[in-house]
PDB file of N, CA, C and O in Angstrom:
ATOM      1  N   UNK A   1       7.740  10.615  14.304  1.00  0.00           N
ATOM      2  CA  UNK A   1       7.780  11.410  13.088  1.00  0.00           C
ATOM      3  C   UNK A   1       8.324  10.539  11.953  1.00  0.00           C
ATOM      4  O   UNK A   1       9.315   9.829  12.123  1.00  0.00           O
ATOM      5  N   UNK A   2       7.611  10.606  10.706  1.00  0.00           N
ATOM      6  CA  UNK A   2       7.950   9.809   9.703  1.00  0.00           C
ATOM      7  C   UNK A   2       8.700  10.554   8.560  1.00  0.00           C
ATOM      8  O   UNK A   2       8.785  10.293   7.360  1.00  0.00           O
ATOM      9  N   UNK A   3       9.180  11.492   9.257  1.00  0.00           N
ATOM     10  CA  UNK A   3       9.895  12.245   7.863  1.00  0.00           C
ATOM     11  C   UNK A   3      11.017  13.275   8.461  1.00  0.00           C
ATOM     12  O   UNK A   3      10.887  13.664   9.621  1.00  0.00           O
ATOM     13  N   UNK A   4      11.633  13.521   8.014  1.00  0.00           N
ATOM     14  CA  UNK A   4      13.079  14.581   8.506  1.00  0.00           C
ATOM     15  C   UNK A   4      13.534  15.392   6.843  1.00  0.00           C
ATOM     16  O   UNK A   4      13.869  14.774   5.832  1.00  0.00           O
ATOM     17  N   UNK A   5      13.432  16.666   6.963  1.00  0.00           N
ATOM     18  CA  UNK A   5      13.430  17.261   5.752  1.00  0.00           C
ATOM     19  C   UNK A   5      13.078  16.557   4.202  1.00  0.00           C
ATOM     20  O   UNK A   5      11.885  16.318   4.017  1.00  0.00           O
ATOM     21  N   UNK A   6      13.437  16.426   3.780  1.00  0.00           N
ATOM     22  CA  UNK A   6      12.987  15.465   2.182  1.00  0.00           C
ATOM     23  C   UNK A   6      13.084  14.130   2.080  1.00  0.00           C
ATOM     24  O   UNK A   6      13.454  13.505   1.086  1.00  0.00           O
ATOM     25  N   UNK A   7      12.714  13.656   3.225  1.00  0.00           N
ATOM     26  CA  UNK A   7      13.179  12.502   3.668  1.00  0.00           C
ATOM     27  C   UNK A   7      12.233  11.920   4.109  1.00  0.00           C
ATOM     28  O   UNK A   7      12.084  12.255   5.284  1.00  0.00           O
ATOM     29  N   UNK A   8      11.109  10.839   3.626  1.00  0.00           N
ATOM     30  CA  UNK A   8      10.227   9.985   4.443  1.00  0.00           C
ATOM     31  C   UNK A   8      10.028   8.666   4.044  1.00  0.00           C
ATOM     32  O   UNK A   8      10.058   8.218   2.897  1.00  0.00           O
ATOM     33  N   UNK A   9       9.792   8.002   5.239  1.00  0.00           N
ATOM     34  CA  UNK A   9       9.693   6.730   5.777  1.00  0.00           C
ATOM     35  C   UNK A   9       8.667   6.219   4.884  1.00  0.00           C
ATOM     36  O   UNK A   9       7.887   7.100   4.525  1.00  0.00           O
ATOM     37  N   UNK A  10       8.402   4.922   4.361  1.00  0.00           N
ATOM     38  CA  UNK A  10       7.594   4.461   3.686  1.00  0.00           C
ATOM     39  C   UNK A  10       7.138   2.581   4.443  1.00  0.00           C
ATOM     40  O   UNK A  10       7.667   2.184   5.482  1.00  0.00           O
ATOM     41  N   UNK A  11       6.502   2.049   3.945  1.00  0.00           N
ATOM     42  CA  UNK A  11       6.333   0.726   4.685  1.00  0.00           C
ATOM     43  C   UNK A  11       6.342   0.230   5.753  1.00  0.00           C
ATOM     44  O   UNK A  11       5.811   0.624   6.791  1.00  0.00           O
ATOM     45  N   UNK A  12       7.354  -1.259   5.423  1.00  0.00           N
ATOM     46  CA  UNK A  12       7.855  -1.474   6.672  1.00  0.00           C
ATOM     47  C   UNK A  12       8.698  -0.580   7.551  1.00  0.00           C
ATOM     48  O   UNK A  12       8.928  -0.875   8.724  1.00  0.00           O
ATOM     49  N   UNK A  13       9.067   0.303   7.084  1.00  0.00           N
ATOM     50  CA  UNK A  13      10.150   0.973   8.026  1.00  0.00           C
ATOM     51  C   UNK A  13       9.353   1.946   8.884  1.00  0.00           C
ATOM     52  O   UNK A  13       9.905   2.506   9.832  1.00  0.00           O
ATOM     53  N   UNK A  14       8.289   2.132   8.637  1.00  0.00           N
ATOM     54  CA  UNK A  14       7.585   3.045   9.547  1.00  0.00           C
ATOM     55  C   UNK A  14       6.094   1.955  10.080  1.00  0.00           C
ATOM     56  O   UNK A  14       5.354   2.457  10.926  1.00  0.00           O
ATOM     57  N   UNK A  15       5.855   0.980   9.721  1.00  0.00           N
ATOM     58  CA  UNK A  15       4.986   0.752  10.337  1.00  0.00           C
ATOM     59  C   UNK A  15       4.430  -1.146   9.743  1.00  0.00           C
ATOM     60  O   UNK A  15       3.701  -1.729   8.941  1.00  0.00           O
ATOM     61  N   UNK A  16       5.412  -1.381  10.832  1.00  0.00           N
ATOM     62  CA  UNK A  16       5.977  -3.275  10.187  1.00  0.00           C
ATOM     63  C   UNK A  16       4.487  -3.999  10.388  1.00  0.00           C
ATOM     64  O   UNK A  16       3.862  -4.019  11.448  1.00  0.00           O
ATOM     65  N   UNK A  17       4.063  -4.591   9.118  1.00  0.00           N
ATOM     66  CA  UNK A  17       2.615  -5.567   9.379  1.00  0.00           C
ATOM     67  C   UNK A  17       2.841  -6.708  10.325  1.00  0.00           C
ATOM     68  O   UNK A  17       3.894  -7.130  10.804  1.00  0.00           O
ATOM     69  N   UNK A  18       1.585  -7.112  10.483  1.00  0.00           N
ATOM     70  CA  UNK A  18       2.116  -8.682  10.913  1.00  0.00           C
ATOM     71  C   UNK A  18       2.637  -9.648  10.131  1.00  0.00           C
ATOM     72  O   UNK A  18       2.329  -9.864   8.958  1.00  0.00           O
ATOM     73  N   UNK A  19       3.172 -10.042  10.573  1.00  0.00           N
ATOM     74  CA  UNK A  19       3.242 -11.350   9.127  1.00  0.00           C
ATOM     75  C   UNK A  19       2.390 -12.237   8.786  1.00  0.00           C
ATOM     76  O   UNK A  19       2.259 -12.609   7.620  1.00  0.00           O
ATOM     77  N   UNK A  20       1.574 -12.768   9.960  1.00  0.00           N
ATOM     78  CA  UNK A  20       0.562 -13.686   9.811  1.00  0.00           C
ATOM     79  C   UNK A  20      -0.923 -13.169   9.292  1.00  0.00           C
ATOM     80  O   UNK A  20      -2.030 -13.656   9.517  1.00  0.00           O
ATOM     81  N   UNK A  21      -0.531 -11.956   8.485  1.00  0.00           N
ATOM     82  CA  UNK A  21      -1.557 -11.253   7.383  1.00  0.00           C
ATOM     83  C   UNK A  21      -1.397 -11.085   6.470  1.00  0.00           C
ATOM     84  O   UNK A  21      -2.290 -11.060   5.623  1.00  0.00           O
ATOM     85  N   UNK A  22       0.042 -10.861   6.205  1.00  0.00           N
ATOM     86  CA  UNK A  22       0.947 -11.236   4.782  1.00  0.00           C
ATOM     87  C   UNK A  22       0.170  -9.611   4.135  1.00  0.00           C
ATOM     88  O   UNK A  22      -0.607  -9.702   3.184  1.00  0.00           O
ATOM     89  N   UNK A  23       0.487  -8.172   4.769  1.00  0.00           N
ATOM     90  CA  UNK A  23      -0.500  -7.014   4.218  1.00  0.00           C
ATOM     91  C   UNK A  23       0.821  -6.311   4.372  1.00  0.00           C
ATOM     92  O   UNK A  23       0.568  -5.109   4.458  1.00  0.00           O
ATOM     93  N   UNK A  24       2.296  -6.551   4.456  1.00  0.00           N
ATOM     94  CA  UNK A  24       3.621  -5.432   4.326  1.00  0.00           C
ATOM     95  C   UNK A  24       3.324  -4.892   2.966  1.00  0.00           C
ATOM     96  O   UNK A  24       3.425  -3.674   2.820  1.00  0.00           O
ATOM     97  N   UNK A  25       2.906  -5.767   1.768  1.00  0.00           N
ATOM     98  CA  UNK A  25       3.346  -5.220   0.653  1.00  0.00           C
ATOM     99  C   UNK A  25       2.003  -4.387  -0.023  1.00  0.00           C
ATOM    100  O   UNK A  25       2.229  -3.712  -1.027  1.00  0.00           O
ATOM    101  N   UNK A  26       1.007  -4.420   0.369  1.00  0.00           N
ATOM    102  CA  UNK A  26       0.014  -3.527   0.579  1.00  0.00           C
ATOM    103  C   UNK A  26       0.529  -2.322   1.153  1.00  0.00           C
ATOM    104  O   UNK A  26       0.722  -1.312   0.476  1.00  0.00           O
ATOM    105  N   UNK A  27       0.786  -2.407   2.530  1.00  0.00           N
ATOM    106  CA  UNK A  27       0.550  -0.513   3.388  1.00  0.00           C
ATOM    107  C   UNK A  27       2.061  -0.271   2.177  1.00  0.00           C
ATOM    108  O   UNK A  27       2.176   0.742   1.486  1.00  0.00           O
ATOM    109  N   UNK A  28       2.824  -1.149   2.169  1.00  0.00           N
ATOM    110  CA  UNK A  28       4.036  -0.384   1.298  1.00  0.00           C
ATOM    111  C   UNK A  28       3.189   0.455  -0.334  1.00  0.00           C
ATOM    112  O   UNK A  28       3.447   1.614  -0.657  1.00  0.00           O
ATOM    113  N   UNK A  29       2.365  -0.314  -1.004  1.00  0.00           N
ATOM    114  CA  UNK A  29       1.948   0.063  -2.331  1.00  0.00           C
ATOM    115  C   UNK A  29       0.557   1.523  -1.801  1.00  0.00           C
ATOM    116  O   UNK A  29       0.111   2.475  -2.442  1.00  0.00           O
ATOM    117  N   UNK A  30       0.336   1.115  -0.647  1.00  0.00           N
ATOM    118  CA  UNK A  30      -1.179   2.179  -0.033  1.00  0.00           C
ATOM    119  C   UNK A  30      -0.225   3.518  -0.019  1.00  0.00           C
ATOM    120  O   UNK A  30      -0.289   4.426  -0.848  1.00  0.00           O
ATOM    121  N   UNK A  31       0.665   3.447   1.090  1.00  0.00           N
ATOM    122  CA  UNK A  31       1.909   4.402   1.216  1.00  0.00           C
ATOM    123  C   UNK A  31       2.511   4.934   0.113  1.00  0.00           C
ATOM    124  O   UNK A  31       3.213   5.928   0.301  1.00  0.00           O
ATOM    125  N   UNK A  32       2.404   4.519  -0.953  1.00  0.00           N
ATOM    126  CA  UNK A  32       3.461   5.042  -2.118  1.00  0.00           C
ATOM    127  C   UNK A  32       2.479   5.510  -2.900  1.00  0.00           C
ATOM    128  O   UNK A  32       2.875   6.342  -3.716  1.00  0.00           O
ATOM    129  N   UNK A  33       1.317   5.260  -2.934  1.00  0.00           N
ATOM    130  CA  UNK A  33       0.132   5.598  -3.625  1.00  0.00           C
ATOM    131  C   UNK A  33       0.081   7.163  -3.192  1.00  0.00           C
ATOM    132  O   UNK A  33       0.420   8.165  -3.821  1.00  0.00           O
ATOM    133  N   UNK A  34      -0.522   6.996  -1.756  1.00  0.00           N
ATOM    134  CA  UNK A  34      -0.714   8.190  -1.256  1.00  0.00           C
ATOM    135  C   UNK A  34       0.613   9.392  -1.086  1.00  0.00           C
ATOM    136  O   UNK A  34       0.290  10.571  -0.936  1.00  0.00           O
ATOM    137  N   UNK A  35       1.678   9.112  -1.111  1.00  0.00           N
ATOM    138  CA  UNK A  35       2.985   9.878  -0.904  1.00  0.00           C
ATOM    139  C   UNK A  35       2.841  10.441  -2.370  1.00  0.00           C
ATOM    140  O   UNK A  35       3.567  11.352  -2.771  1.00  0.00           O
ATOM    141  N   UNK A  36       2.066   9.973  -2.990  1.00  0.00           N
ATOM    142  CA  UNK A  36       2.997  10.472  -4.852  1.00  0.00           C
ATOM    143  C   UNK A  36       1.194  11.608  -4.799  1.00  0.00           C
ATOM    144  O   UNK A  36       1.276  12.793  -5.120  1.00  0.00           O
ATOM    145  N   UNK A  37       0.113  11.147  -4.474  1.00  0.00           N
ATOM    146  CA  UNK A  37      -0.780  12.341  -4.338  1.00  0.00           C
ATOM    147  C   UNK A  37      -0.475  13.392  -3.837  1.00  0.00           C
ATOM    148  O   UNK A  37      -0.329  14.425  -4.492  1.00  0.00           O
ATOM    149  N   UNK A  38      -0.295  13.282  -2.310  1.00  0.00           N
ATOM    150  CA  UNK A  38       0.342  14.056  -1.699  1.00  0.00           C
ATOM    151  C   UNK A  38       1.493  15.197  -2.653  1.00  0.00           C
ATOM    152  O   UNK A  38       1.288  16.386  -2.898  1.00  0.00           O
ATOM    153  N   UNK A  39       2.551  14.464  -2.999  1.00  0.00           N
ATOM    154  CA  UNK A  39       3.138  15.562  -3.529  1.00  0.00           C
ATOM    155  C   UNK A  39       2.796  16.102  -5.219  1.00  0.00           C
ATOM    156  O   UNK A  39       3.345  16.874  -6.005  1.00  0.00           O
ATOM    157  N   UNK A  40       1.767  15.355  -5.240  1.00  0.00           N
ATOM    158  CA  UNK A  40       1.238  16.046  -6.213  1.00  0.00           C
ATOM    159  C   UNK A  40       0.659  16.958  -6.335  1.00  0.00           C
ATOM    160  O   UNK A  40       0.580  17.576  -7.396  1.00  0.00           O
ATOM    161  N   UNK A  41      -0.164  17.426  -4.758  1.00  0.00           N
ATOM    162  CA  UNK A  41      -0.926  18.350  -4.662  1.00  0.00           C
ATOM    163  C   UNK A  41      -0.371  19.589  -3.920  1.00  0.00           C
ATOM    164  O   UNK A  41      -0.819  20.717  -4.126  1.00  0.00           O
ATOM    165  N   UNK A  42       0.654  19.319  -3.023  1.00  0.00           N
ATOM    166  CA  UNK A  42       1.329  19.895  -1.677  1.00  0.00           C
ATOM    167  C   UNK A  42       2.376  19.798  -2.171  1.00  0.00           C
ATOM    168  O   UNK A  42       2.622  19.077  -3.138  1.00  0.00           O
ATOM    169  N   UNK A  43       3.541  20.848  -1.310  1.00  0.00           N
ATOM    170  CA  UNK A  43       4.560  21.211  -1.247  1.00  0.00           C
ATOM    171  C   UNK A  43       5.035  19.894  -0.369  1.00  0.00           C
ATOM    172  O   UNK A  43       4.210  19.274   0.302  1.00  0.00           O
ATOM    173  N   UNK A  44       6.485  19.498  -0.427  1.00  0.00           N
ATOM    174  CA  UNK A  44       6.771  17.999   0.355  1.00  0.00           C
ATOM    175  C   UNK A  44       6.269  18.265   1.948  1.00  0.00           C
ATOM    176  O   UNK A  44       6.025  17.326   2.705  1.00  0.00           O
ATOM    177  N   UNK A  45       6.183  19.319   2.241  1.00  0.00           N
ATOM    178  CA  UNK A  45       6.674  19.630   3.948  1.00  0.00           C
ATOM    179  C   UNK A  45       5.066  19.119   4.198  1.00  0.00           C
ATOM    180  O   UNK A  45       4.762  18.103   4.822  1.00  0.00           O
ATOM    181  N   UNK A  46       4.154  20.026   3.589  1.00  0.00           N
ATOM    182  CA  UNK A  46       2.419  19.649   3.393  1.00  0.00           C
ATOM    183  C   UNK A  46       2.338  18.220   3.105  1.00  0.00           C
ATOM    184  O   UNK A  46       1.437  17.783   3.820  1.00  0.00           O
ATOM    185  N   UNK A  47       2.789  17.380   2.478  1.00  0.00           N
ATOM    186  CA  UNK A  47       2.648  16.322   1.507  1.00  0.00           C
ATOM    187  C   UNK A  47       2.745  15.254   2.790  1.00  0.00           C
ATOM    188  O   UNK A  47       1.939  14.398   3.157  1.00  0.00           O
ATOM    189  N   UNK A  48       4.231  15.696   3.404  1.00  0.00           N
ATOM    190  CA  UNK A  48       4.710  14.820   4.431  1.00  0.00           C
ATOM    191  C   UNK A  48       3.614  14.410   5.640  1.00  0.00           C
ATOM    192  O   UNK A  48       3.193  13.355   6.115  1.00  0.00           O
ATOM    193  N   UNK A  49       3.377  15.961   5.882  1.00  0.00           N
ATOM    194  CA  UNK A  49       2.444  16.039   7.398  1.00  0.00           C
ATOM    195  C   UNK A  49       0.906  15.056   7.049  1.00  0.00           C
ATOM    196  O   UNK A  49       0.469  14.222   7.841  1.00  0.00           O
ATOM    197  N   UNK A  50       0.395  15.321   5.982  1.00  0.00           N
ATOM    198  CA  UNK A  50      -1.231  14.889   5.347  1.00  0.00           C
ATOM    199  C   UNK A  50      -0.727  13.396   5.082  1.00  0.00           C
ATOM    200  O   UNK A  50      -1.552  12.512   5.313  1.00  0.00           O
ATOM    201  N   UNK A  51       0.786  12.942   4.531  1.00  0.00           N
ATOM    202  CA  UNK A  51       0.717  11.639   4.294  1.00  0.00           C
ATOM    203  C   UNK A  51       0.835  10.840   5.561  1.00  0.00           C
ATOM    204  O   UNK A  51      -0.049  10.019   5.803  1.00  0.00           O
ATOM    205  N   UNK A  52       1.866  11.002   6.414  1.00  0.00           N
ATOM    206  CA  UNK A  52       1.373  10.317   8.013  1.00  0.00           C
ATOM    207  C   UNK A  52       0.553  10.656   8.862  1.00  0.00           C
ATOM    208  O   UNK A  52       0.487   9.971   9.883  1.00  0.00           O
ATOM    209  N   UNK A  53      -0.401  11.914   8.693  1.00  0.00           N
ATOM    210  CA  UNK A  53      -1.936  11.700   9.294  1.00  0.00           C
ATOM    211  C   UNK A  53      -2.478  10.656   9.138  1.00  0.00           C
ATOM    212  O   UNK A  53      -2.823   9.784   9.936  1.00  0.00           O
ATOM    213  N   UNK A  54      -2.593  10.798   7.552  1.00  0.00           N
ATOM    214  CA  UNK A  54      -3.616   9.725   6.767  1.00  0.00           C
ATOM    215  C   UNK A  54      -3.428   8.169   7.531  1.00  0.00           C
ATOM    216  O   UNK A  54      -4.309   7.524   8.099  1.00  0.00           O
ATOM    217  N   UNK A  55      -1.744   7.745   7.310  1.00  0.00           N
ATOM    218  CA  UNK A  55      -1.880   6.268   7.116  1.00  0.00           C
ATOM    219  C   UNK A  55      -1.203   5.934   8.661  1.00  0.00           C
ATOM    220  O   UNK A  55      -0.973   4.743   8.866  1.00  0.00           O
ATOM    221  N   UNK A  56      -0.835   6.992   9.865  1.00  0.00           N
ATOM    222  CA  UNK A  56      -0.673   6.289  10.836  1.00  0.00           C
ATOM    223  C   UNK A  56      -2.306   5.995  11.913  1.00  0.00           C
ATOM    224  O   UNK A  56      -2.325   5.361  12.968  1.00  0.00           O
ATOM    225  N   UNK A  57      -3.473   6.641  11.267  1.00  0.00           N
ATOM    226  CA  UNK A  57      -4.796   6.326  11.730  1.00  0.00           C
ATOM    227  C   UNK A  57      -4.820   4.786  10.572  1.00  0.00           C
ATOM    228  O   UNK A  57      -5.071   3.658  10.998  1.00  0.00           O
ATOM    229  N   UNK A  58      -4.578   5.026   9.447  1.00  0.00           N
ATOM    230  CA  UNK A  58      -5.584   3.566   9.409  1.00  0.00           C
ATOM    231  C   UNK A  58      -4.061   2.537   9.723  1.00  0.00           C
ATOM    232  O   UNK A  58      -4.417   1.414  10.078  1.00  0.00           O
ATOM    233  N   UNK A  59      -2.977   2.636   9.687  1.00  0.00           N
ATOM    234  CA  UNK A  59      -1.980   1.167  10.268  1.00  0.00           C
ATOM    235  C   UNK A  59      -2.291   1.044  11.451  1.00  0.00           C
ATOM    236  O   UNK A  59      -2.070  -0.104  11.836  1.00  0.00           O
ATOM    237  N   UNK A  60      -2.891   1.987  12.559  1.00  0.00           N
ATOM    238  CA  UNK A  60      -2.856   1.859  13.800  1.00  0.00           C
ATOM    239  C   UNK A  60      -4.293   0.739  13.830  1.00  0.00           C
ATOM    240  O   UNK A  60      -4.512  -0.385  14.282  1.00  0.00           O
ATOM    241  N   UNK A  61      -5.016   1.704  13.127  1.00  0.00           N
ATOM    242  CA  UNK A  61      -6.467   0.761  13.385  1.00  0.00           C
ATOM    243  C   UNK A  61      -6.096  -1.165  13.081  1.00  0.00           C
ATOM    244  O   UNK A  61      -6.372  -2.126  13.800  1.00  0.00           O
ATOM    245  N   UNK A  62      -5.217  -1.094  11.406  1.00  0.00           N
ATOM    246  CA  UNK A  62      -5.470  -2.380  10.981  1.00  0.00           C
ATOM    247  C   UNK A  62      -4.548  -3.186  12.122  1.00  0.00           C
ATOM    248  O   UNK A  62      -5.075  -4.145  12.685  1.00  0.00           O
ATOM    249  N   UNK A  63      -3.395  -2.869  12.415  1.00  0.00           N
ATOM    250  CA  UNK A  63      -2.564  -3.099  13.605  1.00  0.00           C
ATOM    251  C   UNK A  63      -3.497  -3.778  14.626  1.00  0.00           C
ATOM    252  O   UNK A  63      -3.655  -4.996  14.702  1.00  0.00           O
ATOM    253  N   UNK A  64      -4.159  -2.762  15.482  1.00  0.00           N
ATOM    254  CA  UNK A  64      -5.280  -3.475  16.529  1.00  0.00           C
ATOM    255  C   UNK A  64      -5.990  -4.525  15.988  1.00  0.00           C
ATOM    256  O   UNK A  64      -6.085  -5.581  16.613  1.00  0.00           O
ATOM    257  N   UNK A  65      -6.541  -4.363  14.826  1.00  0.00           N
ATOM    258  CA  UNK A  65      -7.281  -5.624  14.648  1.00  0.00           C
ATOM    259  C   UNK A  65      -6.584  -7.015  13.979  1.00  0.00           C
ATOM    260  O   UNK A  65      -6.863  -8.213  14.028  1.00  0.00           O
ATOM    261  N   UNK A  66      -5.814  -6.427  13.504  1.00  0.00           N
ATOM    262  CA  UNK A  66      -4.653  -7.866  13.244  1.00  0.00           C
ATOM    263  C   UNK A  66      -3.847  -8.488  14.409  1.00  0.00           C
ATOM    264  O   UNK A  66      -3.156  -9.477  14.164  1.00  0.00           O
ATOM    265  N   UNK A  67      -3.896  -7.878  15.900  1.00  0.00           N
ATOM    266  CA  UNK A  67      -3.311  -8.060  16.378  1.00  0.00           C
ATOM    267  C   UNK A  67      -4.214  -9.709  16.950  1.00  0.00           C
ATOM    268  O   UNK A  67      -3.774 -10.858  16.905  1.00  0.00           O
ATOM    269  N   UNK A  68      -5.687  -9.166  17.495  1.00  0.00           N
ATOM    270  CA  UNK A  68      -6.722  -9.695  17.962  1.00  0.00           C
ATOM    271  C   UNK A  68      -6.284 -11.444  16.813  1.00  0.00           C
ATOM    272  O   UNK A  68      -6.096 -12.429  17.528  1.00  0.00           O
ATOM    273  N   UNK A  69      -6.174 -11.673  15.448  1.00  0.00           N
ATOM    274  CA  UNK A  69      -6.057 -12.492  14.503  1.00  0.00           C
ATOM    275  C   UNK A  69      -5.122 -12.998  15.092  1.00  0.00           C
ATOM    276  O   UNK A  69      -5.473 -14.061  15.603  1.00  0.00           O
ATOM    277  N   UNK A  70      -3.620 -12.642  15.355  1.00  0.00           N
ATOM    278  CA  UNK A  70      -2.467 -13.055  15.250  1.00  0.00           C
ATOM    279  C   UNK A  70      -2.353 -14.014  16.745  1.00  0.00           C
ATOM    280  O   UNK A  70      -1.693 -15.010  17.043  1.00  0.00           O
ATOM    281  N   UNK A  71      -3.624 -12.927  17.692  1.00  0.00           N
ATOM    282  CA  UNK A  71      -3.418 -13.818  19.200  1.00  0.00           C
ATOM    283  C   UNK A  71      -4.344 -15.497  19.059  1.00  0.00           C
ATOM    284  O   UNK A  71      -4.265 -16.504  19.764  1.00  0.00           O
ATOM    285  N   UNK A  72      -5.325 -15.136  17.620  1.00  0.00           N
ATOM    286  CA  UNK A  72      -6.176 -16.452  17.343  1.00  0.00           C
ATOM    287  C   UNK A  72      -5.648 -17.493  17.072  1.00  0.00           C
ATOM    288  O   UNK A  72      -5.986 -18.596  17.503  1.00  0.00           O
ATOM    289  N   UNK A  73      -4.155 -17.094  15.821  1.00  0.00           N
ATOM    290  CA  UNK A  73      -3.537 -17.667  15.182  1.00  0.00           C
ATOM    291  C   UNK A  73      -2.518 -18.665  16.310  1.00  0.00           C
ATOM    292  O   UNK A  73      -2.187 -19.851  16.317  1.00  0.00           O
ATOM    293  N   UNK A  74      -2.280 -17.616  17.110  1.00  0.00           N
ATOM    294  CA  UNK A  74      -1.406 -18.329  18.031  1.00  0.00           C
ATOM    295  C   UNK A  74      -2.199 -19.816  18.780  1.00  0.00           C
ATOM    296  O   UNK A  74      -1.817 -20.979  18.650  1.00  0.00           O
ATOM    297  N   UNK A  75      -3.168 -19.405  19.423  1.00  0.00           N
ATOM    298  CA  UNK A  75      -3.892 -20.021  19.957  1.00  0.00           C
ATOM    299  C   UNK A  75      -4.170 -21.745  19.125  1.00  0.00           C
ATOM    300  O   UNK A  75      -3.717 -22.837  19.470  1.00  0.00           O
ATOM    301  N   UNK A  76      -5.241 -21.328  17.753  1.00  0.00           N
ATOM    302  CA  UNK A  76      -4.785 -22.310  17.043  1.00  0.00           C
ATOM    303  C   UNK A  76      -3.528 -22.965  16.678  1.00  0.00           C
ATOM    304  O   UNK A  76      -3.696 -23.892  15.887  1.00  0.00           O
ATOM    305  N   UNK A  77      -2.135 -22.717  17.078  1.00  0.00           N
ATOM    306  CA  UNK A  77      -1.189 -23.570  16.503  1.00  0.00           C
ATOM    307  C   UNK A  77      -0.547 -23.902  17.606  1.00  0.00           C
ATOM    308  O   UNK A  77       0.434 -24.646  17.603  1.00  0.00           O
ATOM    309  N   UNK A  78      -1.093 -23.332  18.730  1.00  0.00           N
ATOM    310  CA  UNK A  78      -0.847 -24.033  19.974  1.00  0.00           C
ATOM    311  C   UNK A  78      -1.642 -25.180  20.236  1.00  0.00           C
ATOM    312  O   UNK A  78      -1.106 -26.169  20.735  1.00  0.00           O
ATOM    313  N   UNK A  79      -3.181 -25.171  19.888  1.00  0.00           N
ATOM    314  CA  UNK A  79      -4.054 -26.504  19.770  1.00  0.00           C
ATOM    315  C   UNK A  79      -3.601 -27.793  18.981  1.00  0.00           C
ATOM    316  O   UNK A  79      -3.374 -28.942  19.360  1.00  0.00           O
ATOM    317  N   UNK A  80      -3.553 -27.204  17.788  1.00  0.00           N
ATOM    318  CA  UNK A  80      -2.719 -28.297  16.928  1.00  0.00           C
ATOM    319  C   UNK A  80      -1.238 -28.772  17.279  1.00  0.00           C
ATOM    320  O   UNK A  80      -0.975 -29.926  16.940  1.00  0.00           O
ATOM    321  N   UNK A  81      -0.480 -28.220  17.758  1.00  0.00           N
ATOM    322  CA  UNK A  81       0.712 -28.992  18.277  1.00  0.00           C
ATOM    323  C   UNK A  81       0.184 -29.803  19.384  1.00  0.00           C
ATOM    324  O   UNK A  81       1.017 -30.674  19.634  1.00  0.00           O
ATOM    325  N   UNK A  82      -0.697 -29.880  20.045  1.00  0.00           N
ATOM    326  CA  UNK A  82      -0.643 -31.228  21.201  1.00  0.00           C
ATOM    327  C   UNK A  82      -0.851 -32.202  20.877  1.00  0.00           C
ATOM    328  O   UNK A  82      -1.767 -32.209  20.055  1.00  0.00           O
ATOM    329  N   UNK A  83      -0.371 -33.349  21.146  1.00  0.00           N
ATOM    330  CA  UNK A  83      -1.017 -34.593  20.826  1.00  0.00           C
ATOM    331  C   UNK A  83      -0.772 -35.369  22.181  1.00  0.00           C
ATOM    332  O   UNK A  83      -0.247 -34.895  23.189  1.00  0.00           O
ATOM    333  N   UNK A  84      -1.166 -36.423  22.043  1.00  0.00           N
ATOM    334  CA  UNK A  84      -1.713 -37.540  22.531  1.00  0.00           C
ATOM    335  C   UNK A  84      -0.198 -38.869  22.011  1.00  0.00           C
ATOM    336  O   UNK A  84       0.225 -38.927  20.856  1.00  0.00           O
ATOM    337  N   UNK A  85       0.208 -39.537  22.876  1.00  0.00           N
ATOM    338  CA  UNK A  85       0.758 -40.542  22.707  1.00  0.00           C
ATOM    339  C   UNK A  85       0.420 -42.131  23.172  1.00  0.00           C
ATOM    340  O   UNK A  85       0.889 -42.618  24.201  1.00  0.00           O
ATOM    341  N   UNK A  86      -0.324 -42.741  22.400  1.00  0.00           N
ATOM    342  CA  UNK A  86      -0.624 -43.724  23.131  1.00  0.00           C
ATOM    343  C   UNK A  86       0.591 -44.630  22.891  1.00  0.00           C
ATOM    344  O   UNK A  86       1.134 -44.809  21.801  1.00  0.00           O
ATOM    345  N   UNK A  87       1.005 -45.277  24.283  1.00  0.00           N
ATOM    346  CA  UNK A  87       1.561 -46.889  24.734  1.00  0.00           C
ATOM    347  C   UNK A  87       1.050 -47.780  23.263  1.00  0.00           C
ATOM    348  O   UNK A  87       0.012 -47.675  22.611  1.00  0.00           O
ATOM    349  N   UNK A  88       1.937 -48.441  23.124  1.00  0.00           N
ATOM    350  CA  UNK A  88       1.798 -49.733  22.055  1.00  0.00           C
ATOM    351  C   UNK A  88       0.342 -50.485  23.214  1.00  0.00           C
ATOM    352  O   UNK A  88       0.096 -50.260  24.399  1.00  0.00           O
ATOM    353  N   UNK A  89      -0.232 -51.239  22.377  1.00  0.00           N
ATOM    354  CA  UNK A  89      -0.898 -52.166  23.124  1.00  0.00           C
ATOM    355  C   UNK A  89      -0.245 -53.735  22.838  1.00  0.00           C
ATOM    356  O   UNK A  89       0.083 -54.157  21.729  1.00  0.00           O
ATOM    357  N   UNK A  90      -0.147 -54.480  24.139  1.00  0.00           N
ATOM    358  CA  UNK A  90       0.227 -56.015  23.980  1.00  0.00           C
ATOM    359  C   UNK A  90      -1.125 -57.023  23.808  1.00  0.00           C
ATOM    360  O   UNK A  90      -2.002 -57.019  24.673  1.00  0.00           O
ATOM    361  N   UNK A  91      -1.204 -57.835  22.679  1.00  0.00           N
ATOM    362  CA  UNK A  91      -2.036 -58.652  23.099  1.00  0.00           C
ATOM    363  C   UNK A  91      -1.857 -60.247  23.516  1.00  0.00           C
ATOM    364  O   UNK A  91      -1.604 -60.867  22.483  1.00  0.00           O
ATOM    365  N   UNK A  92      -1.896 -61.100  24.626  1.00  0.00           N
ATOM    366  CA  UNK A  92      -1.673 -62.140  24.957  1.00  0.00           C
ATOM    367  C   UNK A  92      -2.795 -63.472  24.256  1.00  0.00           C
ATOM    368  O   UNK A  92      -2.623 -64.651  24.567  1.00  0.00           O
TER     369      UNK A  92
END
């Protein structure tokens, strides 16, 4: 639950991005967008329930698919850290 009487959760505190998408300050501005409709149209209690319908379907969705990125991301910076050390060579 994202809300307790007049009281709701916004952003990161309800629903932390990845970082390696750099999109916290988005769902925070999407979230504040939609919270100020919401009570523009609805009473807070209405406002509350319609505003975490809305945005825990699409954080969940972008979530899954950022997740799929973040396991790529990993992958790539696990490739790039290996290297190779070659021995000096001597020549006689």
């Amino acid at each position: 639950m994202w809300s307790k009487g007049r009281v709701v959760l916004v952003g990161d505190a309800v629903h932390t991005a990845n970082p390696f998408v750099g999109q916290g300050a988005s769902y925070s501005l999407e979230d504040a967008m939609l919270i100020a409709k919401m009570l523009r149209d609805h009473d807070y209690r209405d406002a509350f329930y319609y505003y975490e319908k809305d945005r825990r379907k699409r954080t969940e969705e972008l979530n899954a698919l950022f997740q799929h990125i973040s396991i790529q991301n990993e992958i790539d910076k696990k490739m790039n850290e290996y290297t190779i050390e070659w021995a000096e060579e001597t020549y006689v």
